[in-house]
C-alpha positions, -999 to 999 in steps of 0.1 A, spaced: 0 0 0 14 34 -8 6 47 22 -27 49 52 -52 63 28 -45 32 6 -51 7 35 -84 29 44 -96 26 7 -85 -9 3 -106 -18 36 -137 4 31 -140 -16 -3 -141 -48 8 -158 -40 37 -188 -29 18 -195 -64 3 -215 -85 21 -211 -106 55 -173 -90 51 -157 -78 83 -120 -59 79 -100 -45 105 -62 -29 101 -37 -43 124 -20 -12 135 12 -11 157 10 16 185 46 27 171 53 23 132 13 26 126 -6 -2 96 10 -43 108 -18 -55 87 -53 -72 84 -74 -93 97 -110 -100 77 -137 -127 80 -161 -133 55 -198 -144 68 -225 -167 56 -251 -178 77 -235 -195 110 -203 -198 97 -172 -172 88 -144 -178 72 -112 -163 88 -79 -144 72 -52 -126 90 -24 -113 71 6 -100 91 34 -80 72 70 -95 72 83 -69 98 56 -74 123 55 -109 121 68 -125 155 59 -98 177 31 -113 194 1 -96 170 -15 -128 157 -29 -145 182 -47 -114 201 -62 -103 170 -77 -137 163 -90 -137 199 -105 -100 191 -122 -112 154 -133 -143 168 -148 -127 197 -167 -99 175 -175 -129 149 -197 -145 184 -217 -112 188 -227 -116 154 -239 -150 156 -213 -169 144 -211 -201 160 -182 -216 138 -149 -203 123 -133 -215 93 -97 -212 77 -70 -222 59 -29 -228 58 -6 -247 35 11 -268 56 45 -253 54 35 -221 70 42 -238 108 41 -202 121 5 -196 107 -5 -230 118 8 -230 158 -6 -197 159 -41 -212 151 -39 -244 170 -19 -222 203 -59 -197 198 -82 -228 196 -85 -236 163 -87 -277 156 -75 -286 119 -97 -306 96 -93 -340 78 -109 -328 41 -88 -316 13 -102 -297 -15 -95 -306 -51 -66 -296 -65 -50 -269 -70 -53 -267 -34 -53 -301 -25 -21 -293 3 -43 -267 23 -52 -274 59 -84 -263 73 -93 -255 105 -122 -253 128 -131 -235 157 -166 -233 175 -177 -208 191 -202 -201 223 -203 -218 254 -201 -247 240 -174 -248 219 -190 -281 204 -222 -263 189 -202 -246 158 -208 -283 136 -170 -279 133 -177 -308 103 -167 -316 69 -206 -309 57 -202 -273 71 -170 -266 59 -183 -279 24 -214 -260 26 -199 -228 33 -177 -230 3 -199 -239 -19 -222 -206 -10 -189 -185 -9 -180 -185 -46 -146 -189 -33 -116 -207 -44 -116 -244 -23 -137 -268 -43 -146 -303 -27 
């Protein structure tokens, strides 16, 4: 981004489709870290966080999952989806270390390496269907890229 009124723009855009929730991850000190977005449909969201290469490390991660997936409950969602190829360990310790349980199913290639992960939500954690059938049925109403 060429700057903070690029990450404003870039966020109010997305933000303005849909079930679409963005926040900017912003260090108290050198200002925009990065983002963290969900997409909803129906009981389920599906969960991104990007963090940029010199912020990574520092401990942002994990309490901006905690924050998303907290404001993802108020709005009903009683499961969270997302994904990591399996060579990101970083990406995938910091989603098991916040609660997040990966997922046997594979989509069809070309991301048939992707890991998936579930994690319900509410008091009990078991109520979010963290199943293949939901994980299927939410991409198949997402027009996103994972194909079963």
């Amino acid at each position: 981004f060429e700057g903070e009124e690029g990450v404003t723009a870039w966020i109010a855009e997305r933000r303005a489709e849909a079930g679409r929730i963005e926040f900017a991850l912003m260090h108290c000190e050198y200002g925009f870290a990065g983002i963290v977005s969900a997409h909803r449909i129906g009981e389920s969201a599906f969960f991104h966080i990007w963090i940029g290469a010199d912020f990574q490390g520092r401990g942002l991660a994990h309490p901006a999952i905690r924050l998303m997936c907290a404001q993802l409950g108020r709005l009903g969602v009683s499961r969270v989806l997302t994904a990591a190829y399996p060579d990101n360990f970083r990406s995938m310790h910091t989603l098991v270390r916040a609660g997040f349980e990966a997922m046997p199913e594979r989509a069809q290639p070309p991301e048939e390496k992707m890991v998936f992960f579930c994690l319900g939500l509410g008091r009990d954690e078991k109520r979010g269907g963290c199943n293949a059938a939901a994980l299927r049925d939410y991409c198949a109403h997402s027009d996103g890229v994972f194909v079963f």
